[in-house]
C-alpha positions in Angstrom: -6.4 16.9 1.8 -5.7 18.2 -1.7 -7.8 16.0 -4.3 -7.9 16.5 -7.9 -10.4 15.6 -10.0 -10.8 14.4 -13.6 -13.6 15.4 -15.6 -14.3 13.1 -18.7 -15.5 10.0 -17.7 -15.1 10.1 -14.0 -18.1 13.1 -13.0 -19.6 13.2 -16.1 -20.7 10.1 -18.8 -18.3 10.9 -22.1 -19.3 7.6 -23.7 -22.5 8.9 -25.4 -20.4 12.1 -26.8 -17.6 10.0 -28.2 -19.6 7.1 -30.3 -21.9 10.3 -31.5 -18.7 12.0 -32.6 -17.2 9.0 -34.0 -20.4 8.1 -36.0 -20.9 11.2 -37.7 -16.7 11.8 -38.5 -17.0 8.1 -39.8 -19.7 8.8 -42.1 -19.1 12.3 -43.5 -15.4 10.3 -44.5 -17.6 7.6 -46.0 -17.3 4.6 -43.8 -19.3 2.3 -41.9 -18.9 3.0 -38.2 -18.4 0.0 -35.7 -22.2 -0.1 -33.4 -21.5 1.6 -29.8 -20.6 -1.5 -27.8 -18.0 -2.4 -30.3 -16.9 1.0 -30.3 -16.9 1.6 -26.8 -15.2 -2.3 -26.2 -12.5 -1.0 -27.9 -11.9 2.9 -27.1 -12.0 1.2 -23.7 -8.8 -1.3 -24.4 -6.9 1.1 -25.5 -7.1 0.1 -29.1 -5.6 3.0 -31.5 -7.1 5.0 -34.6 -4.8 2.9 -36.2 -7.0 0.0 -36.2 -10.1 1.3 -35.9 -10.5 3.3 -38.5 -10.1 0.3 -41.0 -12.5 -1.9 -38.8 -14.8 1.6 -39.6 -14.2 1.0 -43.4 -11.9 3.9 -43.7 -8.1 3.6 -44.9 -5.6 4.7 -43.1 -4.9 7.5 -45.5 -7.8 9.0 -43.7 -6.5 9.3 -40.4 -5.3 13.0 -40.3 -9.2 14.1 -42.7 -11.0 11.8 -39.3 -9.1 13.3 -36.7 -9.2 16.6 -37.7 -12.9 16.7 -37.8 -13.0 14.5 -34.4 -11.0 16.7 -32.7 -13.0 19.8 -33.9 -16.1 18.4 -33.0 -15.7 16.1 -29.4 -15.4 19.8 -27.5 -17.8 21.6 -29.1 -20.6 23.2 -27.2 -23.3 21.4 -29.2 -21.7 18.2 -28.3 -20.5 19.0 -24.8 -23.9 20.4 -24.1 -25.3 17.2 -24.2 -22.9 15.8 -21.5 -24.7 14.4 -18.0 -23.2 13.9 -14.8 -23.1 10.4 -13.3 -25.7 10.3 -11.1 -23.6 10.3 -7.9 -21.1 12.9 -9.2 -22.8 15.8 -7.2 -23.2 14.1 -3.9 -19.5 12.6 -3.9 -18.2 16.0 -4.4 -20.3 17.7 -2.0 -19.2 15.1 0.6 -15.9 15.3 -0.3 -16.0 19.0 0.6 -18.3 18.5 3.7 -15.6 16.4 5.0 -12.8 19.8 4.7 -10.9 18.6 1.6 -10.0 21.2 -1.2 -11.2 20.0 -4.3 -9.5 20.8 -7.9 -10.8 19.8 -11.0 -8.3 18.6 -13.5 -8.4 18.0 -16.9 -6.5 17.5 -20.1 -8.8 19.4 -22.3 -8.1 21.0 -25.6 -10.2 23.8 -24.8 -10.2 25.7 -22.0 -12.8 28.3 -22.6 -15.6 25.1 -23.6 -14.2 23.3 -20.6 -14.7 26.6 -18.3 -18.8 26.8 -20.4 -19.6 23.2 -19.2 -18.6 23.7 -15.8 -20.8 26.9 -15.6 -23.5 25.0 -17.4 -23.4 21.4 -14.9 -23.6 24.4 -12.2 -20.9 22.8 -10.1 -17.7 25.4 -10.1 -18.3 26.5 -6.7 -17.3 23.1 -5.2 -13.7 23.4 -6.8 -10.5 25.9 -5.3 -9.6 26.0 -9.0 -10.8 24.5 -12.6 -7.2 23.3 -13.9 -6.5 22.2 -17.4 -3.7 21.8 -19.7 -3.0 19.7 -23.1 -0.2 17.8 -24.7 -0.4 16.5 -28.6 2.0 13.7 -27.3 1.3 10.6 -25.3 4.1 10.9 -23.9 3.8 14.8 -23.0 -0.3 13.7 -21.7 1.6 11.2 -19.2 3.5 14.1 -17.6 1.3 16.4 -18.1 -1.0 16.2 -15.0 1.8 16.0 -12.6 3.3 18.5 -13.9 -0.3 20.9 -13.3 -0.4 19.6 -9.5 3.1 20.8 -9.1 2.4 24.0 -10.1 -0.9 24.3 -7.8 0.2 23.0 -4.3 3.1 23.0 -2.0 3.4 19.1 -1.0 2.3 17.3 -4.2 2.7 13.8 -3.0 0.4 14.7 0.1 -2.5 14.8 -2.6 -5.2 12.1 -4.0 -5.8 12.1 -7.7 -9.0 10.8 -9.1 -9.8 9.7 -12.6 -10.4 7.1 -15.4 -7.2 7.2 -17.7 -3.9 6.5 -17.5 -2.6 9.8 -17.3 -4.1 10.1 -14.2 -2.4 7.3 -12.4 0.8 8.5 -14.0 0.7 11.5 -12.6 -0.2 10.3 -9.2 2.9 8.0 -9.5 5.1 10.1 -10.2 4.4 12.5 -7.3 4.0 9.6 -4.6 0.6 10.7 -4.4 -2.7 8.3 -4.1 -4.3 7.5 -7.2 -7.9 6.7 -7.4 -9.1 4.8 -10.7 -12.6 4.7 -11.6 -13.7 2.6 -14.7 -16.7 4.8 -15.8 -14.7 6.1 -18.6 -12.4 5.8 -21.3 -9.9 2.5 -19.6 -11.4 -0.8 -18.5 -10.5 -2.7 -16.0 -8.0 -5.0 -17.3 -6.1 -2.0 -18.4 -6.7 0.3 -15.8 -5.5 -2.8 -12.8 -2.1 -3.3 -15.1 -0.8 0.2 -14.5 -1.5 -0.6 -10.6 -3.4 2.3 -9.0 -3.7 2.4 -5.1 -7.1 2.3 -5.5 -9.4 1.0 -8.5 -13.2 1.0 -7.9 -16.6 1.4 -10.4 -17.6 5.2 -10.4 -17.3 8.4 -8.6 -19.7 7.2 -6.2 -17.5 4.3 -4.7 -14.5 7.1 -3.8 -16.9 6.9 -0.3 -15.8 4.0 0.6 -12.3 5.0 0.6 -10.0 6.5 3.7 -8.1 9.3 2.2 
């Protein structure tokens, strides 16, 4: 079996990173950022920049100054540096591979150089055929962005499993007929995550074990 992987959020903890990023963006623009749970409550719903930033005491005239600086900042290596796998990322993938599937790692990074640095530095590259990554500035672009990638990689696309915590990765696997596994580690809770219908919806990476693929 072909599986690809997500990255953010489903092997390794983002959550830390973001509200870090967020805190210091918020501030240097003179607001008052929202404390991490609130934050993270509502990156996790979805909710957009759009409201946030008010709640964050900036006006919405600051949008383009915050995300600008956000977007610089979230890959950096100082920040991605600082990024820890979830504590049954390493065996899940190992198993996964025991078990004779090819593993690709999939991810809708900006920056594929920091992406290809934080792989080499979590020490986990061998356990992938490829490290895939790719980028729209569009949500509707991100939704077919994925699929698109798998298409390109394999010869039966809808013989494959996707893994991962966003939507994009459930749209992909939807479009391809392929079996989506959604993990609410990351960036989507549950109530989200259940409304776009995966074919599988568990807690973490580790829980993809209990699963027949």
């Amino acid at each position: 079996m072909n599986i690809f992987i997500d990255f953010d959020g489903t092997l390794v903890d983002i959550a830390p990173r973001h509200y870090r990023v967020y805190k210091k963006c918020v501030k240097e623009l003179g607001g008052t950022p929202l404390d991490k749970e609130e934050y993270w409550k509502k990156k996790r719903a979805n909710v957009s920049w759009d409201e946030l930033l008010p709640l964050s005491g900036l006006g919405i005239d600051k949008k383009d100054a915050y995300l600008k600086l956000f977007i610089d900042r979230i890959e950096s290596q100082e920040e991605l540096g600082a990024d820890e796998l979830f504590k049954d990322s390493l065996r899940t993938l190992e198993q996964l591979r025991a078990n004779g599937n090819k593993l690709y790692l999939l991810s809708l990074r900006r920056n594929a150089a920091a992406l290809d640095w934080q792989i080499e530095h979590l020490g986990i590259r061998h356990l992938f055929e490829k490290i895939l990554s790719g980028h729209s500035d569009t949500k509707e672009g991100t939704l077919l962005k994925k699929a698109d990638i798998v298409r390109q990689t394999v010869d039966n696309p809808s013989e494959v499993v996707i893994i991962g915590d966003t939507e994009a990765d459930i749209a992909a696997a939807q479009q391809l007929g392929a079996t989506s596994i959604a993990l609410m580690s990351g960036i989507r809770n549950e109530e989200f995550l259940s409304a776009m219908h995966p074919n599988h919806l568990v807690d973490g990476i580790g829980d993809v074990d209990n699963i027949e693929l």
